[in-house]
C-alpha positions in Angstrom: -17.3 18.0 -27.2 -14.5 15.6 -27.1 -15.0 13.2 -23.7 -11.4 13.0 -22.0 -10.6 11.0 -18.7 -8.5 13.1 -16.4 -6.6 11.1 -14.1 -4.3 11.7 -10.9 -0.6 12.0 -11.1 -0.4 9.6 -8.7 -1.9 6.6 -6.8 -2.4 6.9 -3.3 -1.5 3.1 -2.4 1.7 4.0 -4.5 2.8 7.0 -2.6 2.2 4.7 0.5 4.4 2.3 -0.2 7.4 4.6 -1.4 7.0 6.7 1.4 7.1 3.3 3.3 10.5 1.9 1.6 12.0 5.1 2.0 11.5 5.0 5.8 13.0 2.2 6.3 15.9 3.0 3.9 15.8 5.9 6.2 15.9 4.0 9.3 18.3 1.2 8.5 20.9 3.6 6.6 20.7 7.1 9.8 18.8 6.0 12.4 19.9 2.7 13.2 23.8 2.8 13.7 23.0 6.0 15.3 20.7 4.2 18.1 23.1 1.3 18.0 26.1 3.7 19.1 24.1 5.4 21.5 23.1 2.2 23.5 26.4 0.2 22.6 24.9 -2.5 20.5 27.8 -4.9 18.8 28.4 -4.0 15.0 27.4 -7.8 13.8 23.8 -7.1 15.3 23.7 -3.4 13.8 24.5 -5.3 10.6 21.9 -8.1 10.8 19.2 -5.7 11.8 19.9 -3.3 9.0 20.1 -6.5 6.3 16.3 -7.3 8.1 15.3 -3.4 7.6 16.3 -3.5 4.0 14.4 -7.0 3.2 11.3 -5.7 4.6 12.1 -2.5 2.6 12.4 -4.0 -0.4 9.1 -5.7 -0.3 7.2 -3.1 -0.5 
C-alpha cells in the first residue's frame, strides 16, 4: 500500500486573515462613506479614515 499525506485545501489561519482583509476592504470601500453621509462627517476625514482602514487591511 502506497502511504499518501492528505492535506486540507485550506489553512484555517489563512482563511482568517482573508476574511479579515476583505472586511475591512468591505468597510472602508461601503460602509464607511455610507456612515460618514449619514452622520455628516467632512469628506477629508472620510478619506483619512478609509486610507487607515486600508493600511490595516493590507497588513494582514
Amino acid at each position: 500500500m502506497s502511504s499518501q499525506s492528505h492535506t486540507k485545501p485550506s489553512n484555517p489561519p489563512e482563511m482568517a486573515s482573508l476574511l479579515l482583509g476583505a472586511g475591512f476592504a468591505l468597510a472602508s470601500l461601503i460602509l464607511l462613506p455610507a456612515v460618514a453621509q449619514k452622520i455628516g462627517m467632512g469628506s477629508s476625514l472620510t478619506i483619512a479614515l478609509r486610507g487607515a482602514l486600508m493600511r490595516a487591511a493590507s497588513r494582514f
